[in-house]
KEBA-541058 format. One record per residue: y, z, x of N, C-alpha, C in turn; residue number from 1; chain. Coordinates in nm, 4 decimals, decimal comma, padded with zeros to 6 digits, always signed. Atoms other than C-alpha are relative to their C-alpha. Layout:
! residues N
Y/Z/X/Y/Z/X/Y/Z/X/NUM/A
...
***
This chain:
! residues 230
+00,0202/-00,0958/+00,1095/-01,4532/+00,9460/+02,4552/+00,0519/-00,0598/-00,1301/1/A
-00,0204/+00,1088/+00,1246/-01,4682/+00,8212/+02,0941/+00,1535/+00,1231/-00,0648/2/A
-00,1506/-00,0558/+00,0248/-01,0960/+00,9210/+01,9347/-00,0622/+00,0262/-00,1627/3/A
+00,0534/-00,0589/+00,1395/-01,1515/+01,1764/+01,6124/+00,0724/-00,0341/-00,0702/4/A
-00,0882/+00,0189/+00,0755/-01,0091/+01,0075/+01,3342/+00,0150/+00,0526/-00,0864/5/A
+00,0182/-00,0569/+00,0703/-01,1363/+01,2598/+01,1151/+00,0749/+00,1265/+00,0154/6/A
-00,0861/-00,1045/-00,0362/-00,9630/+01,5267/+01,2699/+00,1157/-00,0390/+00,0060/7/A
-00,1277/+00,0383/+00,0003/-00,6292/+01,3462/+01,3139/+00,0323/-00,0154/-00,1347/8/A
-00,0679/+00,0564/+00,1921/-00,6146/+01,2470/+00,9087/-00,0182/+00,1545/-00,0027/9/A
-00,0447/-00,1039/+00,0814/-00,6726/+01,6253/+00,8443/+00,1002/+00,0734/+00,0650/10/A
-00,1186/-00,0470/-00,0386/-00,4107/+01,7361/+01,1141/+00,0861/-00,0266/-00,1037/11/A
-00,1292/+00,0899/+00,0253/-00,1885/+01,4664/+00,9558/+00,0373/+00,0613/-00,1627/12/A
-00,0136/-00,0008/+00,1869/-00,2531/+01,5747/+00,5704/+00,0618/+00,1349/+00,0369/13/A
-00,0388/-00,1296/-00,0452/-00,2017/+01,9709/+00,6880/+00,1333/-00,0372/+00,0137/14/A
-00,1589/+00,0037/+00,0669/+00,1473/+01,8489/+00,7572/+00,1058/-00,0795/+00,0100/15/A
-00,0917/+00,1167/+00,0179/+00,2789/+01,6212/+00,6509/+00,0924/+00,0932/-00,1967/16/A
-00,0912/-00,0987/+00,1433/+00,5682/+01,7531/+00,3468/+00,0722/-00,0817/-00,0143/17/A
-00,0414/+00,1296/+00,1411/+00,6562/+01,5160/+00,0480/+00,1468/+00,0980/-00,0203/18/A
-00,1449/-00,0831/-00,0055/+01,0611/+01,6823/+00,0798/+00,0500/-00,0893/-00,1216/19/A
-00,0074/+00,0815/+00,1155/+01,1479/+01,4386/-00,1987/-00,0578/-00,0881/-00,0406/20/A
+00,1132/+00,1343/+00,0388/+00,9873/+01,1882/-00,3923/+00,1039/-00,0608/-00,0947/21/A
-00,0501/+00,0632/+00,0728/+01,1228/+00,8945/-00,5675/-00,0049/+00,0218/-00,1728/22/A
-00,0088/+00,0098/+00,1403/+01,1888/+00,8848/-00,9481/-00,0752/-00,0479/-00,0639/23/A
+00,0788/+00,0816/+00,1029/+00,9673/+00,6636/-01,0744/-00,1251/-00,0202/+00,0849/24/A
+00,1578/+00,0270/-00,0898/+00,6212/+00,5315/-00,9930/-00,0323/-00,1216/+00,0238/25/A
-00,0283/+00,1870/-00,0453/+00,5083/+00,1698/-00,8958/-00,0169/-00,0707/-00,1170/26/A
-00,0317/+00,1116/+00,0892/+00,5648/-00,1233/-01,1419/-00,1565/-00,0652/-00,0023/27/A
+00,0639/+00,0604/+00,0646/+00,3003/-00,2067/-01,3427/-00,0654/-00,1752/-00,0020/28/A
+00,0307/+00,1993/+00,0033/+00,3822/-00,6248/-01,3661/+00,1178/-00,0108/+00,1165/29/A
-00,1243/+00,0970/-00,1423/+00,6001/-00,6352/-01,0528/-00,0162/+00,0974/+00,1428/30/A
+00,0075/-00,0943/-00,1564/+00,6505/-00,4688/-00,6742/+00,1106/+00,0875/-00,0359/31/A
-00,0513/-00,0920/-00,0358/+00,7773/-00,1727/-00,6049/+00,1033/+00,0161/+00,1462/32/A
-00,0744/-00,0418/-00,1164/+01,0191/-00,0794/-00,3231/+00,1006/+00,1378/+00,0243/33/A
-00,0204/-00,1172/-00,0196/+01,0450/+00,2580/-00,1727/+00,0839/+00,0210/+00,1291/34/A
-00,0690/-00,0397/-00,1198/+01,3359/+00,3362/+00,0695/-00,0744/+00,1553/+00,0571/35/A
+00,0012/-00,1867/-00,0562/+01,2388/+00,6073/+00,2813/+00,0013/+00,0717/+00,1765/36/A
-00,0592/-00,0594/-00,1338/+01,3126/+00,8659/+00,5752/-00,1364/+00,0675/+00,0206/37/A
+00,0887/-00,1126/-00,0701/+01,0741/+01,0327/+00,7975/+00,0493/+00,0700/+00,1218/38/A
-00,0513/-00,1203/-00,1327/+01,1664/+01,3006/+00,9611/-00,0952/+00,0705/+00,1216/39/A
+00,0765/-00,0393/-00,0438/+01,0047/+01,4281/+01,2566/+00,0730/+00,1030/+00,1284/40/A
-00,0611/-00,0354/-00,1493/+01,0386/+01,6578/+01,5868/-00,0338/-00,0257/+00,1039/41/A
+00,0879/+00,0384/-00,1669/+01,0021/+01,5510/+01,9129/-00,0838/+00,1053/+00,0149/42/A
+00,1134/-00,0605/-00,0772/+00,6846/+01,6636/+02,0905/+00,0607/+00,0841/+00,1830/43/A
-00,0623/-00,0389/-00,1703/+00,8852/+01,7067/+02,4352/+00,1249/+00,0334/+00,0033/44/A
-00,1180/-00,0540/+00,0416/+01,2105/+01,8392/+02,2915/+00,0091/+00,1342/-00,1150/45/A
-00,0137/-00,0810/+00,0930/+01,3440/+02,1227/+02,1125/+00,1530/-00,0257/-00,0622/46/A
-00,0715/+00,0313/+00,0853/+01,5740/+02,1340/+01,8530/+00,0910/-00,1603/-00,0258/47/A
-00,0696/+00,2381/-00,0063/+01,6424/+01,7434/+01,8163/-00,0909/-00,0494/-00,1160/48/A
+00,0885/+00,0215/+00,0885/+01,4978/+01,5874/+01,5167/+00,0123/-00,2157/-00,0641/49/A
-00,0395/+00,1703/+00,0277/+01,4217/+01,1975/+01,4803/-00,0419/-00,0790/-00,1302/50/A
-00,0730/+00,0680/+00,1090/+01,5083/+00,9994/+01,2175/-00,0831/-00,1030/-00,0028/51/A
+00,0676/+00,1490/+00,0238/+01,2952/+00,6681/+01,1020/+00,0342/-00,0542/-00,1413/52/A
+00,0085/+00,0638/+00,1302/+01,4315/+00,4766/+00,7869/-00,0484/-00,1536/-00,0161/53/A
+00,0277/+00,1421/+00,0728/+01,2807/+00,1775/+00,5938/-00,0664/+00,0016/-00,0624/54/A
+00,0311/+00,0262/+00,1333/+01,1151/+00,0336/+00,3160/-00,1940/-00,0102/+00,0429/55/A
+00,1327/+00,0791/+00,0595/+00,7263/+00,0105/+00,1741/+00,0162/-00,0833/-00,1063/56/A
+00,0291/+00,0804/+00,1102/+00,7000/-00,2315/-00,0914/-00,1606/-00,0404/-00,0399/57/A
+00,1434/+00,0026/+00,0619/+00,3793/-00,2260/-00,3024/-00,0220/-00,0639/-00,1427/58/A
-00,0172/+00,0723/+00,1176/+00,3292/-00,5238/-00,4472/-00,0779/-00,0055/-00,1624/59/A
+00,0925/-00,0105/+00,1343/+00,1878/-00,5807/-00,8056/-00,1064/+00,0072/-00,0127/60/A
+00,1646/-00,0710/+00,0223/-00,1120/-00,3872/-00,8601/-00,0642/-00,1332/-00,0808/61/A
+00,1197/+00,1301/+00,0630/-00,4139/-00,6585/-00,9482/-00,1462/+00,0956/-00,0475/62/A
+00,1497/-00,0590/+00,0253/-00,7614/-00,5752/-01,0844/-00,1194/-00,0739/+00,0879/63/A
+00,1079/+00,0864/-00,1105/-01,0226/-00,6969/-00,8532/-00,1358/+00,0713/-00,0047/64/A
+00,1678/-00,0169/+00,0151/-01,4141/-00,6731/-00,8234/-00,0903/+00,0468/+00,1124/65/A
+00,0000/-00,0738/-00,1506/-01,4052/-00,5492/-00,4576/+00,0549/+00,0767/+00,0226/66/A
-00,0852/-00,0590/-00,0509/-01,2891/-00,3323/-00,2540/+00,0746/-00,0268/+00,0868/67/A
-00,0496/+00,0167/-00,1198/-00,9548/-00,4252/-00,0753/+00,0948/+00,1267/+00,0250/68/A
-00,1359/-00,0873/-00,0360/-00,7715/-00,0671/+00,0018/-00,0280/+00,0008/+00,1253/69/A
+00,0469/-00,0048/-00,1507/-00,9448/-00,1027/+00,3990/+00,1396/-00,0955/+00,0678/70/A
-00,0953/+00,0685/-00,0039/-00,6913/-00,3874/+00,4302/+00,1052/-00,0577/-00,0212/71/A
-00,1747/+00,0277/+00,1000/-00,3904/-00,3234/+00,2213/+00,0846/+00,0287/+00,0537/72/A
-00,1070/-00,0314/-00,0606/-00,2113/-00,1803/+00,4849/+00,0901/-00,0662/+00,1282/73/A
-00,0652/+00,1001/-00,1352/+00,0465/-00,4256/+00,6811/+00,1187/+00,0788/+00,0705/74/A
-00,0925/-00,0329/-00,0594/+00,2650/-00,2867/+00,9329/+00,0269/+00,2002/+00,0340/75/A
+00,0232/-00,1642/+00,0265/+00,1104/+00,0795/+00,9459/-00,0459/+00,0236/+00,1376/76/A
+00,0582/-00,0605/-00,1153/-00,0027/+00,0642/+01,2927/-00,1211/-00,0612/+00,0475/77/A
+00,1234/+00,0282/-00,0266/-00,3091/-00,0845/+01,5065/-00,1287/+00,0759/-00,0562/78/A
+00,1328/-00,0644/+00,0496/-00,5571/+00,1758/+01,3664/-00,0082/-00,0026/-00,1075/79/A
+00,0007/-00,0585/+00,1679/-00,4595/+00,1262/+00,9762/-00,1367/+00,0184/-00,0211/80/A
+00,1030/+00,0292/+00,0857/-00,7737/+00,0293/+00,8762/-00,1139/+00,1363/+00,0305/81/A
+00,0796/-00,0945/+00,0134/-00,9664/+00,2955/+01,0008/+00,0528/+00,1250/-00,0207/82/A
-00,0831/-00,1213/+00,0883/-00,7102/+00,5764/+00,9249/-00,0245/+00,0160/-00,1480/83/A
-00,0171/+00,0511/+00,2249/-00,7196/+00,4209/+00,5371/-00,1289/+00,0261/-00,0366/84/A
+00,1600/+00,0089/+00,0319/-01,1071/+00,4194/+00,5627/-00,0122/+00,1885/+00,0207/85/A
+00,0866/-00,0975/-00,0226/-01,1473/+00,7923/+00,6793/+00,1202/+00,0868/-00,0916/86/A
-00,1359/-00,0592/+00,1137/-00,8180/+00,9100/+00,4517/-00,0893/+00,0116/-00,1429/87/A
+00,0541/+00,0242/+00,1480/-01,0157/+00,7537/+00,1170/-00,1267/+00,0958/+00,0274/88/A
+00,1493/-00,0584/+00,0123/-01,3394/+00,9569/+00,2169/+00,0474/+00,1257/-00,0058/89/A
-00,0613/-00,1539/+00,0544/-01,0840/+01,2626/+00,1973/+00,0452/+00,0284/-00,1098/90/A
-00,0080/+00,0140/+00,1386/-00,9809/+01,1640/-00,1149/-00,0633/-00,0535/-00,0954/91/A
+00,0951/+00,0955/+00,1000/-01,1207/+01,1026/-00,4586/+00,0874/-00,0886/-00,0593/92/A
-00,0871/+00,1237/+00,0084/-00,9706/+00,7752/-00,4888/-00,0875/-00,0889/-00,0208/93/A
+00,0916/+00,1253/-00,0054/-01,1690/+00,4964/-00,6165/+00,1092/-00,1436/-00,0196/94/A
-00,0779/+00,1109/+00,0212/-00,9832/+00,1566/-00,5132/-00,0532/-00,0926/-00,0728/95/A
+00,0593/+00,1300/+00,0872/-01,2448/-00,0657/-00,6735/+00,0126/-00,0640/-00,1363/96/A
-00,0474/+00,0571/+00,1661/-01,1006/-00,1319/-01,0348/+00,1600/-00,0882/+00,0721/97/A
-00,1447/+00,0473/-00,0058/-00,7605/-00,1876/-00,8542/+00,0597/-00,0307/+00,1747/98/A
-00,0882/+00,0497/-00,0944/-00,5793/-00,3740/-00,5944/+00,1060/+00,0054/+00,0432/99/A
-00,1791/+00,0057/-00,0370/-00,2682/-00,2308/-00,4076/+00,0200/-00,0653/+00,1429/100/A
+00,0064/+00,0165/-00,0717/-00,1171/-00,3871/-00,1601/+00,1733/+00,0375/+00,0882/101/A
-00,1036/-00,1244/-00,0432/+00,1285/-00,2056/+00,0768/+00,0941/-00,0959/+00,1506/102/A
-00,0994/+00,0217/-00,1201/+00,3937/-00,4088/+00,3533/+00,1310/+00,1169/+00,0436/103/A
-00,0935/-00,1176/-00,0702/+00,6032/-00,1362/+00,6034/+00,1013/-00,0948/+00,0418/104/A
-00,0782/+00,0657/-00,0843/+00,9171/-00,2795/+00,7351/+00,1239/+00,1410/+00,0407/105/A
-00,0149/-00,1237/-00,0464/+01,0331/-00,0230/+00,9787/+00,1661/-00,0362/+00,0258/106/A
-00,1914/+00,0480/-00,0288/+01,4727/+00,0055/+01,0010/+00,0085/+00,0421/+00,1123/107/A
-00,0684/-00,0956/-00,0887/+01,6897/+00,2169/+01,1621/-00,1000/+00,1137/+00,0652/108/A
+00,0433/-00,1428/-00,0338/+01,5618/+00,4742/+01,3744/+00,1097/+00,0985/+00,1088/109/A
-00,0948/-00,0668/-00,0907/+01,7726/+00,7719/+01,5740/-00,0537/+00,1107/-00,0250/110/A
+00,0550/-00,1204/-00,0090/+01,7415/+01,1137/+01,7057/+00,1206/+00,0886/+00,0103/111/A
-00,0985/-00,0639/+00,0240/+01,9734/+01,3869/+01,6124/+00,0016/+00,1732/+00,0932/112/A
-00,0038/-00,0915/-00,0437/+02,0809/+01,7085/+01,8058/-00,0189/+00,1427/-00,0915/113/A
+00,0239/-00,1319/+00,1152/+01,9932/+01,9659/+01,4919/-00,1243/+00,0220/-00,0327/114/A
+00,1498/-00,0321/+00,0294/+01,6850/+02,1145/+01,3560/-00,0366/-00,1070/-00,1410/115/A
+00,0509/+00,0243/+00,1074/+01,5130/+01,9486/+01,0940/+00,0211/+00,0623/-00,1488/116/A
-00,0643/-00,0097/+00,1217/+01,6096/+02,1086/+00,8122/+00,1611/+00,0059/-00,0712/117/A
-00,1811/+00,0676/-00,0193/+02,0001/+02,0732/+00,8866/-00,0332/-00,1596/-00,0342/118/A
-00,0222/+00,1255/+00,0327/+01,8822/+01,7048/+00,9009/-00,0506/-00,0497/-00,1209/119/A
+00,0613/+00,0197/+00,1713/+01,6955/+01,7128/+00,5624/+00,1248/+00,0153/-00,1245/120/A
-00,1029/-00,0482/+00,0549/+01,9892/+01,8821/+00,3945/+00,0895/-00,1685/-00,0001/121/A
-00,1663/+00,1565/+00,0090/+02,2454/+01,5736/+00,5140/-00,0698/-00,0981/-00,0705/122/A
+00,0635/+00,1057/+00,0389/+01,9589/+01,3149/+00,4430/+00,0266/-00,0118/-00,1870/123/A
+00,0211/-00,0823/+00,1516/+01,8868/+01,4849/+00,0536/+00,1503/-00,0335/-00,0497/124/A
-00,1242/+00,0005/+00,0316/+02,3157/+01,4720/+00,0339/+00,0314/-00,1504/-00,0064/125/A
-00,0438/+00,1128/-00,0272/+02,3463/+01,0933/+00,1692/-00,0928/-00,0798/-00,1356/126/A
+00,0603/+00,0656/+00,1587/+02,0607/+00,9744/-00,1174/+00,0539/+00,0548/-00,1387/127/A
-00,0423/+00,0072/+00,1996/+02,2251/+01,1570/-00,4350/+00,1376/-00,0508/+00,0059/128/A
-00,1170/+00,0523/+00,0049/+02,5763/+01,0198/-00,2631/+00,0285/-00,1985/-00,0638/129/A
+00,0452/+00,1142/+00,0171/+02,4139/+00,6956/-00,2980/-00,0689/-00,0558/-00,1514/130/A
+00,0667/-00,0152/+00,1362/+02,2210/+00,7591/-00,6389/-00,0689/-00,1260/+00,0527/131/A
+00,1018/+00,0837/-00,0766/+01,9028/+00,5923/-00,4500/-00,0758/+00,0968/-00,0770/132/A
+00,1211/-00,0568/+00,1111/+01,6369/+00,6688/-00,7327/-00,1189/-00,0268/+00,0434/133/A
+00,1158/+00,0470/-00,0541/+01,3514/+00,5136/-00,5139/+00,0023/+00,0372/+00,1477/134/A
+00,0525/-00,0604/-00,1247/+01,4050/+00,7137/-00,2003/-00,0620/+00,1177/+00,0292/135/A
+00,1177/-00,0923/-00,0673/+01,1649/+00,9169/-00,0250/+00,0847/+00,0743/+00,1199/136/A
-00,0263/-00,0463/-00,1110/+01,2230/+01,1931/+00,2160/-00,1036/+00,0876/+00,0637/137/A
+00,1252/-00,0720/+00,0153/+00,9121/+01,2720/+00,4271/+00,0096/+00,1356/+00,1848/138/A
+00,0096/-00,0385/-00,1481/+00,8616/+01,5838/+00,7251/-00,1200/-00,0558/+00,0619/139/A
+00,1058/+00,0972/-00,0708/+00,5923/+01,4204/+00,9666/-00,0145/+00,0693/+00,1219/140/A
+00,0050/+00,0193/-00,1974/+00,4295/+01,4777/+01,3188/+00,0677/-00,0892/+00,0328/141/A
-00,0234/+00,1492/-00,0640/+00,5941/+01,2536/+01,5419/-00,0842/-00,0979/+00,0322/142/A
+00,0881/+00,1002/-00,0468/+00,3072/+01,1112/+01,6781/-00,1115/-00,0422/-00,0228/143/A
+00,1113/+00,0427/+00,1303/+00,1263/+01,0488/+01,3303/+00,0771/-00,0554/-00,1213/144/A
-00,1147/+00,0125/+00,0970/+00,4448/+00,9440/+01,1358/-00,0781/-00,1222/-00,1129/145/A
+00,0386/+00,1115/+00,0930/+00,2851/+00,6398/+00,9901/-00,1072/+00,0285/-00,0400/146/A
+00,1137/-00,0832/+00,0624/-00,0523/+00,8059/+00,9199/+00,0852/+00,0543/-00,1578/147/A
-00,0439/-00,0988/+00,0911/+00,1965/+01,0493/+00,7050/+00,0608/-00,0939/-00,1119/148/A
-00,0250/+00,1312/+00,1117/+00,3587/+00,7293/+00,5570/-00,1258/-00,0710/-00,1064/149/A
+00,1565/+00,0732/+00,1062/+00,0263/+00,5858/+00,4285/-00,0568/+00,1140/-00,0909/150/A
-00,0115/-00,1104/+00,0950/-00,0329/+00,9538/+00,2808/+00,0585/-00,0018/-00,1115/151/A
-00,0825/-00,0091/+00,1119/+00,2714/+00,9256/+00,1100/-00,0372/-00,0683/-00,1065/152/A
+00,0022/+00,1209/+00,1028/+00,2198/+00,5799/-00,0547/-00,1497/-00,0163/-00,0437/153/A
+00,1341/-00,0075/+00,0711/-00,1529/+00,6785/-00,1155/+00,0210/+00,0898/-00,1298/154/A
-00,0074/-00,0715/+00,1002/-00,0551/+00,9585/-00,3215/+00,0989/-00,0240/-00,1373/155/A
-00,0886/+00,0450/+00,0878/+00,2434/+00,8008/-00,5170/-00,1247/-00,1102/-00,0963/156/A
+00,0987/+00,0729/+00,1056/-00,0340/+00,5346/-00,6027/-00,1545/+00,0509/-00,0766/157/A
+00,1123/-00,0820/+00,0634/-00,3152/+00,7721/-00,6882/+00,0965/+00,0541/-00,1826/158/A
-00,0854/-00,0218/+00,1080/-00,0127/+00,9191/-00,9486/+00,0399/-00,1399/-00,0831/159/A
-00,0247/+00,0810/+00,0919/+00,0743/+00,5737/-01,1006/-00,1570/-00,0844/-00,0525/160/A
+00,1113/+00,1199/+00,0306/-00,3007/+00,4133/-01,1337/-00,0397/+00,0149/-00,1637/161/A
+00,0357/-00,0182/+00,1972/-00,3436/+00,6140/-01,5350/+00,1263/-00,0981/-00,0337/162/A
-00,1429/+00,1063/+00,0518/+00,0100/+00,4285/-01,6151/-00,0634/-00,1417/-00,0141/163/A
+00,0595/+00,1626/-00,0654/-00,1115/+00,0920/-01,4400/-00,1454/-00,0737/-00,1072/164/A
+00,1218/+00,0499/+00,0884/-00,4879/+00,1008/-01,6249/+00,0413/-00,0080/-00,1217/165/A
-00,0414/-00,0101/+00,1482/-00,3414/+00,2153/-01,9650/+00,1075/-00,1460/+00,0082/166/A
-00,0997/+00,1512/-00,0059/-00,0613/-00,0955/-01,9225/-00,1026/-00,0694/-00,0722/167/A
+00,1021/+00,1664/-00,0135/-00,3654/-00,3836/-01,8156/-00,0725/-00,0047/-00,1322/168/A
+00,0842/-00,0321/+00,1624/-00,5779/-00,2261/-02,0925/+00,0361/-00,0478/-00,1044/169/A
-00,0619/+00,0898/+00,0933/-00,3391/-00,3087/-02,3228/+00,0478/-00,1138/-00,0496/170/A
+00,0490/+00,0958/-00,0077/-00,3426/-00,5871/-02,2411/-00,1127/-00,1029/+00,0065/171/A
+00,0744/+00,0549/-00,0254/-00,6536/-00,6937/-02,2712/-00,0624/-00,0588/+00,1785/172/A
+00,0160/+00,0522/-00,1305/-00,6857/-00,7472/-01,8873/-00,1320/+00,0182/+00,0544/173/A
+00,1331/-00,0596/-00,0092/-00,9940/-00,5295/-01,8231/-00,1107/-00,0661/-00,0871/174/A
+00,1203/+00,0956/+00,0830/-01,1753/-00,7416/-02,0762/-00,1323/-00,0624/+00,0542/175/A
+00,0428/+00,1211/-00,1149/-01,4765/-00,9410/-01,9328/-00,0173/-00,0881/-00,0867/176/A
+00,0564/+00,1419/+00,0651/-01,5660/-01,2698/-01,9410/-00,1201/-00,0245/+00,1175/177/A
+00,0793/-00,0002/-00,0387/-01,8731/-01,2945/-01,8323/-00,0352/+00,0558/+00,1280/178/A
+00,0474/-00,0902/-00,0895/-01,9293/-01,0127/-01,6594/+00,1557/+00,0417/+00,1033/179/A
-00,1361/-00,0104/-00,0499/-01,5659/-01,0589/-01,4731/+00,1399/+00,0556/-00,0662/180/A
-00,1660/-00,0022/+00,0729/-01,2575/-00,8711/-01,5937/+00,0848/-00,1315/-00,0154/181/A
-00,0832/+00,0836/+00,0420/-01,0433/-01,1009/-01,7685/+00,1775/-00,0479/+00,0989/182/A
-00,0682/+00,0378/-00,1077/-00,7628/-01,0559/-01,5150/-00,0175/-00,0849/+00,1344/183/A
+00,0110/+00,0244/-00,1647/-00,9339/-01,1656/-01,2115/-00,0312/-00,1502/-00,0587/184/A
+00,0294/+00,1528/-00,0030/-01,0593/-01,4746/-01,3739/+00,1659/-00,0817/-00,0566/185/A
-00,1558/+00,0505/-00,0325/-00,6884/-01,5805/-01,4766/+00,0901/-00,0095/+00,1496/186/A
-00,0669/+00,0106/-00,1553/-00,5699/-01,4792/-01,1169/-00,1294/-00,1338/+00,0485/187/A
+00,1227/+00,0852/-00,0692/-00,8893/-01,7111/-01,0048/+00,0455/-00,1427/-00,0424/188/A
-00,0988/+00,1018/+00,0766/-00,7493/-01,9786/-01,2474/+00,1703/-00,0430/+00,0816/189/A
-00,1705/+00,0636/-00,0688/-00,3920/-01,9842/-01,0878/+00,0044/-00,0464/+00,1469/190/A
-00,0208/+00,0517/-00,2092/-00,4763/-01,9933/-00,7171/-00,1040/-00,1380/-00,0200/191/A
+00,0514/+00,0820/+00,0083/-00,7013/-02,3066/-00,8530/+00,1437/-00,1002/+00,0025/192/A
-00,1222/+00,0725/-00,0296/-00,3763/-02,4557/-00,9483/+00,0964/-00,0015/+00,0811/193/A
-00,1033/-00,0052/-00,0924/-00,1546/-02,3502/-00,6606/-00,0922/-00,1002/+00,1242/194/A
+00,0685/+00,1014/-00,1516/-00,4448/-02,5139/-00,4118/+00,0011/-00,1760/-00,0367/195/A
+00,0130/+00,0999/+00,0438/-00,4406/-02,8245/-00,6351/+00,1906/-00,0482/+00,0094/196/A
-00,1372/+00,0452/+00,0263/-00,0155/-02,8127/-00,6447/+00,0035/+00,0124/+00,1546/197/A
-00,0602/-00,0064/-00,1357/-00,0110/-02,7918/-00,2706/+00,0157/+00,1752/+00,0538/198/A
-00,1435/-00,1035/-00,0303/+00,1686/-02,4354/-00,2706/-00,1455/+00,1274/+00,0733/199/A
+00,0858/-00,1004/-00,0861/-00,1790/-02,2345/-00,0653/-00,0951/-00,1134/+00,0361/200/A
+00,0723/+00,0861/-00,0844/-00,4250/-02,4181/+00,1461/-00,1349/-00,0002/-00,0862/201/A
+00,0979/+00,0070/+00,0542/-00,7725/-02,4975/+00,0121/-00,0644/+00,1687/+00,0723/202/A
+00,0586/-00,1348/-00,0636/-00,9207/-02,2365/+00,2745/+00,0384/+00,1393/-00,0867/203/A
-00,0331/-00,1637/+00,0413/-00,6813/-01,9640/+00,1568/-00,0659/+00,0451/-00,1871/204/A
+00,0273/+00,0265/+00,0971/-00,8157/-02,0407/-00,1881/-00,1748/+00,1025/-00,0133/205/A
+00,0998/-00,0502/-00,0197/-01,1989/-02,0170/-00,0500/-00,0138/+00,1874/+00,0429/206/A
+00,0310/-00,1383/-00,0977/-01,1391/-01,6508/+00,1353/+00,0704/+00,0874/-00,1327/207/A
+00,0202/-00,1092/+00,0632/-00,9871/-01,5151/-00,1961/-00,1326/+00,0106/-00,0980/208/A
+00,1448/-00,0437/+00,0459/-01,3154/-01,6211/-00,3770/-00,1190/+00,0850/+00,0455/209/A
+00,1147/-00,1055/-00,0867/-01,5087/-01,4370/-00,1279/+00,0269/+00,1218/-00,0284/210/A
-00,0689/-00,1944/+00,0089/-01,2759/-01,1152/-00,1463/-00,0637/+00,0197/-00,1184/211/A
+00,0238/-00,0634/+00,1966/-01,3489/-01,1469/-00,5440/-00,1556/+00,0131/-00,0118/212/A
+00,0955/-00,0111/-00,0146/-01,7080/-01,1713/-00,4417/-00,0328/-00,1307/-00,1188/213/A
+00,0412/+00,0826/+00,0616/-01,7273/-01,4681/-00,6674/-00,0026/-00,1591/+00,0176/214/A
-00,0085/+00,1477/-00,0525/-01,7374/-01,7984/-00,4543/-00,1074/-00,1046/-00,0633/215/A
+00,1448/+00,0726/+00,0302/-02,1274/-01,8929/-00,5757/+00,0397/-00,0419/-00,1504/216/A
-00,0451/+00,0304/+00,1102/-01,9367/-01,9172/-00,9249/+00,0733/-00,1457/-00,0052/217/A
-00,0684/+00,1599/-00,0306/-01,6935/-02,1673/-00,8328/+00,0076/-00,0805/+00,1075/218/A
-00,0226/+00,0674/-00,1642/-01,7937/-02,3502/-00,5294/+00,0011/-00,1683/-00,0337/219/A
-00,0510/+00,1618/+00,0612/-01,8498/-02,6876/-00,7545/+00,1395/-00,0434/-00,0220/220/A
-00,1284/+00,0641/+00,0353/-01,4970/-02,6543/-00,8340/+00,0518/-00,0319/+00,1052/221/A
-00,0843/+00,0309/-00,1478/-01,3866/-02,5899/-00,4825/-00,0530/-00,0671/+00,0550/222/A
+00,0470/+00,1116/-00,1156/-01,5841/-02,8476/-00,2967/+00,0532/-00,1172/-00,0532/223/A
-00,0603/+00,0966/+00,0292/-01,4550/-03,0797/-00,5598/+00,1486/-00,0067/+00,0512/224/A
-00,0795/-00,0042/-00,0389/-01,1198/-03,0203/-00,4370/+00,0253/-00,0752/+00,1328/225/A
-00,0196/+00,0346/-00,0924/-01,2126/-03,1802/-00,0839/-00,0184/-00,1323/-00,0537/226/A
+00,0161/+00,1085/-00,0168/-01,1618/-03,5561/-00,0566/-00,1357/-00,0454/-00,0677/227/A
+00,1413/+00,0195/+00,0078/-01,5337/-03,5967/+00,0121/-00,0984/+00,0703/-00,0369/228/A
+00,0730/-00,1020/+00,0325/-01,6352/-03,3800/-00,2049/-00,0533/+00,1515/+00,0279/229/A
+00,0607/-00,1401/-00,0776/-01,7211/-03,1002/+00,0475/+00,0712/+00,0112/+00,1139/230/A
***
């Protein structure tokens, strides 16, 4: 039987509860890093409530000419990609002007003998004891927690993308050059010189021209790059 992913993202949105949100929104010209707690209740227990802390980091938003939000998500679980795919068709989210990209690194986890909102209370007390301006505190199913995580960090980046465009804008980034935003062909430009300084492989070079959909542009440059030409 085929597994409803359409029905599990709208369980998961139904309830999943944003209990705090960080201070600020993601960084413009740099990564972000969001401590955060998810709280959940066991499925096969009562009153016990488990605990999951650690970080997303979402690195520096790019402008790109594709769409990569299908594969921005590392460390979200064997099904990200199709969770992320049937999530964006619930939301009006257009990733194609912009490139986030999202690594989970999962901490501590433990399960506490109190209800969930006793453990929200201590959590909420231990971050302003801490004056942690970038932590998150989220309620979750248990056995959709990271679904509810990718929620989170969809909606924090749906809230920073006017910030992010107004920034690049001002920068001239969005510009084209021939037909290409002006950003992507500078990013296109640097990974020329990192494959030429050693510091990324020729390949990894070729597979981001593809992502950018613009390989047939520079394939004279990159074949010159091999020895023998090709």
């Amino acid at each position: 039987m085929e597994h409803d992913y359409a029905a599990e993202i709208e369980y998961v949105l139904r309830h999943t509860e944003l209990v705090r949100s960080p201070s600020q929104r993601l960084n413009t010209f740099g990564s972000t890093s969001v401590h955060y707690y998810v709280l959940t209740e066991p499925m096969d227990s009562i009153n016990e409530t488990r605990v999951r802390e650690g970080k997303v980091t979402a690195e520096r938003p790019k402008i790109v000419t594709s769409q990569y939000m299908l594969n921005a998500f590392e460390g979200f679980g064997d099904n990200a990609v199709i969770q992320a795919r049937e999530m964006l068709s619930q939301f009006e989210f257009d990733p194609n002007i912009m490139e986030y990209q999202y690594r989970n690194e999962l901490g501590n986890n433990w399960t506490l003998s109190e209800q969930i909102g006793e453990v929200i209370h201590k959590i909420a007390s231990k971050v302003d004891d801490e004056n942690d301006s970038m932590a998150a505190i989220l309620k979750a199913p248990d056995d959709a927690w990271q679904v509810s995580l990718m929620k989170f960090i969809m909606d924090i980046t749906r809230s920073s993308v006017p910030k992010h465009v107004s920034e690049l804008s001002n920068r001239g980034l969005f510009d084209r050059i021939n037909g290409v935003p002006r950003f992507v062909r500078e990013e296109i430009e640097n990974l020329f010189r990192q494959a030429q300084s050693g510091n990324i492989t020729v390949n990894e070079l070729g597979s981001k021209l593809q992502s950018y959909g613009l390989f047939h542009q520079y394939q004279d440059r990159f074949f010159a790059l091999f020895p023998s030409g090709r």
